[in-house]
C-alpha positions in Angstrom: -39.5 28.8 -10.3 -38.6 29.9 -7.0 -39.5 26.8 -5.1 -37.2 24.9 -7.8 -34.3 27.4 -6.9 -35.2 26.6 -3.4 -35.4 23.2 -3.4 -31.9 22.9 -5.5 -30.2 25.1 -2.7 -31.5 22.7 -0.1 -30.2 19.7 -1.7 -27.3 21.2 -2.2 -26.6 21.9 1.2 -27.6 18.7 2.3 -24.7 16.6 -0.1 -22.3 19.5 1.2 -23.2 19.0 5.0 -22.7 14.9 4.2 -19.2 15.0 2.4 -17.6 17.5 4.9 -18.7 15.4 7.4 -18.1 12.1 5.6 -14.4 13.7 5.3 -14.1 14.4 8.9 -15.2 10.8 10.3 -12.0 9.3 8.0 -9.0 9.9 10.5 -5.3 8.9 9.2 -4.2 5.3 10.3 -0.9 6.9 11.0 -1.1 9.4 13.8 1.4 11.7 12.1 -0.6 11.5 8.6 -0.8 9.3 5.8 2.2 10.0 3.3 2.6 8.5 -0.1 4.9 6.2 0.9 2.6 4.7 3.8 -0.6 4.8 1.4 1.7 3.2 -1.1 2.6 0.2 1.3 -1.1 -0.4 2.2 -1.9 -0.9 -1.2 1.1 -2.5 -1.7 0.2 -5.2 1.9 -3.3 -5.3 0.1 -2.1 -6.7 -3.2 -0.1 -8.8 -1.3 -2.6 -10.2 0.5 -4.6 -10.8 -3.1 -1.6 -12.6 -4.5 -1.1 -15.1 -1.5 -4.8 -16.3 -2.3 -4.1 -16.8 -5.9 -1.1 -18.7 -4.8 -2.6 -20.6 -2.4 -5.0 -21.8 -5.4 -2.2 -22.7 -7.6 -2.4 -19.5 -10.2 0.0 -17.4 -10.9 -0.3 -14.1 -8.7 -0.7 -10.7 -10.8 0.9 -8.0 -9.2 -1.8 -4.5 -9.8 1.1 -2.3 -8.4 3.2 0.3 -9.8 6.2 -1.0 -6.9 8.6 1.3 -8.6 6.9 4.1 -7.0 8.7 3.2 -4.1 11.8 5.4 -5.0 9.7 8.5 -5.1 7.0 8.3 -3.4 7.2 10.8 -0.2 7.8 9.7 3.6 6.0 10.2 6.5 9.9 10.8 7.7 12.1 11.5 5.1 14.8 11.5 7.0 14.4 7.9 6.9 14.4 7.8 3.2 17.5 9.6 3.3 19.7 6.9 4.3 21.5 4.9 1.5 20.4 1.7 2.8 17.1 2.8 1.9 17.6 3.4 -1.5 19.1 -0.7 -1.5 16.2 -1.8 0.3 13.8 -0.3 -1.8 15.5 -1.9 -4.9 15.7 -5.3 -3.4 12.2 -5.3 -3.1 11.5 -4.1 -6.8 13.9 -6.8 -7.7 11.7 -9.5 -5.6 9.0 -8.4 -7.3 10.0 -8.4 -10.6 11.4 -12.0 -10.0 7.7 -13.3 -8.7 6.3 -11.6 -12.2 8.6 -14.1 -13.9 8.2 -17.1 -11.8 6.5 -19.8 -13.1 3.1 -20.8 -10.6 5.2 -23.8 -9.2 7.7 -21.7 -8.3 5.6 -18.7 -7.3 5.0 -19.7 -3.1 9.1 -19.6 -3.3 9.6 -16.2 -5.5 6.6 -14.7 -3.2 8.0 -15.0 0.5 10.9 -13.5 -0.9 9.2 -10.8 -2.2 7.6 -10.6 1.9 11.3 -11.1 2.7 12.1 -8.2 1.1 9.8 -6.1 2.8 10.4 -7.8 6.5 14.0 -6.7 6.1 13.7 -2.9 5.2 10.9 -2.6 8.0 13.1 -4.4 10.9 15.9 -1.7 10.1 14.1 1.2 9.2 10.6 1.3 10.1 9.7 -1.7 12.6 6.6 -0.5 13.8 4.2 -2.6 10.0 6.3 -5.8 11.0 3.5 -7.6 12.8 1.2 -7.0 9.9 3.8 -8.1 7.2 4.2 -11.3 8.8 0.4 -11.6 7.6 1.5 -11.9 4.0 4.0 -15.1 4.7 3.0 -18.6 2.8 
């Protein structure tokens, strides 16, 4: 019985010692920590990226974002959330989205890039720095 309490400890210890440091190998892509907003719009360039190969085979694309969580979710700098133009930005975008869901697949390449348009124009007047990597998501 004791060399089973033993052995459990060890183990234990062992899959503690491997997450913590599992945890600690994972740094933030953004050097001032990832918010919601910036893990949001990873996900958000990664469904993107999955709906450009669906166009690109002629299906209609499936959007597996909640986009509306744009309005809430929280800033890296929320000062820059702040700004009205933000808010219009942010709706655009929703908008862009929503259009795409309705698009038919011929029109999809068309409703798509504006959806990428949507985001290129927020980021070149409020946060430049993703532009090179939304480019990535043009048709």
């Amino acid at each position: 019985m004791k060399h089973l309490f033993v052995s459990i400890f060890i183990m234990a210890t062992i899959y503690f010692l491997a997450c913590a440091t599992d945890a600690k190998s994972q740094k933030p892509l953004n050097p001032n920590g990832d918010s919601e907003l910036s893990l949001l719009m990873r996900a958000m360039f990664e469904d993107g990226m999955k709906m450009k190969a669906q166009i690109e085979k002629g299906k209609k694309p499936k959007v597996s974002i909640d986009v509306k969580q744009i309005h809430t979710a929280e800033a890296t700098d929320p000062e820059r959330q702040k700004i009205p133009q933000f808010d219009v930005f942010a709706q655009t975008f929703v908008q862009a989205v929503e259009a795409l869901q309705q698009a038919e697949p011929e029109e999809a390449k068309k409703y798509y890039n504006g959806m990428v348009n949507a985001c290129m124009n927020c980021h070149q007047y409020i946060c430049p720095g993703p532009t090179v990597k939304i480019k990535k998501l043009y048709l």
